[in-house]
N, C-alpha and C positions, 0 to 999 in steps of 0.2 A: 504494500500500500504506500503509494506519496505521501512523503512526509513535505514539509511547508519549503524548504528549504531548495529540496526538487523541485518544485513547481515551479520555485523565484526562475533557477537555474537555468528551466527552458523558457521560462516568460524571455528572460532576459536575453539569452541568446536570440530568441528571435527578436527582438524590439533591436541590437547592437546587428545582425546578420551578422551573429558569432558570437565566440566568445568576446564579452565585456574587455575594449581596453580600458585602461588608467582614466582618458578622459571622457569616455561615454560616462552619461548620467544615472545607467543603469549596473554600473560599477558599486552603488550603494542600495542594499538592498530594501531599507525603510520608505522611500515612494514606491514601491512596487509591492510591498510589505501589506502599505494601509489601506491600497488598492485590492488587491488580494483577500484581505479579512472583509474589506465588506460586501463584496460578491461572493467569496465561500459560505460566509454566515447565511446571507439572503437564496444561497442552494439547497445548503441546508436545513432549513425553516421551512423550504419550502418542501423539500424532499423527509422531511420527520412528520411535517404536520397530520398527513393525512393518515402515516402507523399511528398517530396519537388518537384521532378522532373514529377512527373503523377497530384497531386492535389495543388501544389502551397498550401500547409498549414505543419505546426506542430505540433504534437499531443499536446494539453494543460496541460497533465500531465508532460511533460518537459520544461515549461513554468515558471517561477519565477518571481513573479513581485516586483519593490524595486521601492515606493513609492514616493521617498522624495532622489532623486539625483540632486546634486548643480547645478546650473548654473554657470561656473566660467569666467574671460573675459581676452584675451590674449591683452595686450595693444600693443607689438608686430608688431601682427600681425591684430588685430583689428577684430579681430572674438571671438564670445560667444562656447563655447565647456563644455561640461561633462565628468568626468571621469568616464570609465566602473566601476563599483561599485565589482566588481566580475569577475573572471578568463571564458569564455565562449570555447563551442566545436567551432571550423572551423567546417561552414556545407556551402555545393552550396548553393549559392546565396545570402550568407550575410545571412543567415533566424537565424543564435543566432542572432542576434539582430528584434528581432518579432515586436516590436513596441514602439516608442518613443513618448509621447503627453506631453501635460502640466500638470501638476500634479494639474491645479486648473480645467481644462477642460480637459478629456481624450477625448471625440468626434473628438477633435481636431488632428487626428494624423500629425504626423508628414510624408514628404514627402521623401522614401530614395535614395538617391546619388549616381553614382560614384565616387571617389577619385578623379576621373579624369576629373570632371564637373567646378573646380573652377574657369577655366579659360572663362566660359560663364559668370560669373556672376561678372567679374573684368568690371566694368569700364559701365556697360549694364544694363540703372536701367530699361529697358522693361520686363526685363525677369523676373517676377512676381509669378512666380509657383502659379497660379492660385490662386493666396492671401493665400496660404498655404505656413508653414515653412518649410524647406528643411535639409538635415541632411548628411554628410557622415560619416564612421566611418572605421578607421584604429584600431588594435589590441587594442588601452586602449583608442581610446578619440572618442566619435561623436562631430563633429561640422558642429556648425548650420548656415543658409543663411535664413537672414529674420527673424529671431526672436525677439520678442518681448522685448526689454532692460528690462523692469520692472518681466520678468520671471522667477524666483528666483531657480526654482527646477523644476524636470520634473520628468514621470512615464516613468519608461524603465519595458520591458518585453521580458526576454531574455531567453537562452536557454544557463544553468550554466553548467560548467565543474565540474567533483566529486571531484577536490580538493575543491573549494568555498561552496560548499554544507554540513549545519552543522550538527550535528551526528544526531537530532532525526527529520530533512527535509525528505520529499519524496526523493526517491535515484533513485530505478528503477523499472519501471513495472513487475507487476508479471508473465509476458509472458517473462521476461529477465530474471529474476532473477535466475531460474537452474542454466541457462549458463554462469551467471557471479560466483555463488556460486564452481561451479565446476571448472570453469577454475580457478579461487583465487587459493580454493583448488590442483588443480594440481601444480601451478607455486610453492607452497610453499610447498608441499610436501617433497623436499626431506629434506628442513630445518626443518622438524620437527625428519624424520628420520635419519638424523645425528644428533638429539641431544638425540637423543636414542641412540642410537651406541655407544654416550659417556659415558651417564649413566652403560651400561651394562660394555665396559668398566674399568669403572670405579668401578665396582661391581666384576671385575675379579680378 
């Protein structure tokens, strides 16, 4: 499977018609980087959505799992919460975030939320979620109802966005990958031909 880094490699050779000299602009791979993450993302969303809505799953090749994420505790407001470790796609149904356990027990998942549930559990110690831990998660933090104080870190498995994804990671399927290849390549097309334009130019 391409990883991100492969992909730059032949964007890039084809936008230089080669390999990248010194002063081609595609010599650095961050314009071609932030190009790339937002046409792989927008593949991808589009290519998960529809396992989301018919099978209730996501493919596991867009799946990333981060082992050993803190448990950290808001004295606040008196709730245990994790930080997302990683920038994630928006997909229906909350599904980047695939699944939260303990990272000493994965069996144990965790049980997900709405944002909008915490008012059930102010003040109601019947509400038990069935002896399992309970989770909601807003754009950077899950936090948890019912967790275990001595829980030090937990296993998240998410569904990561192409900025957070590092060059030699799985990027994207080879059933995407044309279509993210060519469209790169279109968007950045004309900057390679105006910097021909200048050379010649410049050669006049």
């Amino acid at each position: 499977m391409p990883s991100k880094k492969q992909i730059y490699e032949i964007v890039a050779m084809q936008l230089s018609g080669g390999v990248p000299q010194r002063s081609s602009k595609f010599t650095d791979p961050r314009p071609v980087y932030a190009v790339m993450d937002t046409l792989r993302d927008r593949l991808v969303y589009d290519f998960l959505t529809p396992q989301i809505y018919n099978e209730h799953f996501v493919s596991s090749s867009y799946i990333f799992t981060y082992d050993t994420v803190p448990v950290l505790f808001n004295a606040t407001t008196n709730r245990y919460y994790s930080d997302f470790p990683v920038k994630m796609l928006t997909l229906p149904r909350d599904m980047q975030v695939y699944q939260i356990a303990p990272a000493q027990d994965v069996s144990s998942t965790f049980v997900r939320l709405s944002n909008q549930t915490e008012w059930m559990f102010k003040d109601n110690a019947a509400i038990e979620l069935q002896g399992n831990v309970g989770y909601y998660a807003d754009n950077n933090t899950a936090t948890y109802f019912r967790i275990n104080p001595l829980v030090q870190s937990v296993l998240m498995r998410l569904v990561t966005a192409g900025q957070s994804i590092a060059d030699d990671d799985f990027y994207i399927g080879n059933d995407l990958m044309d279509k993210l290849i060519q469209g790169t390549f279109a968007l950045l097309a004309p900057m390679a031909n105006k910097q021909q334009d200048m050379s010649n130019n410049n050669n006049g």
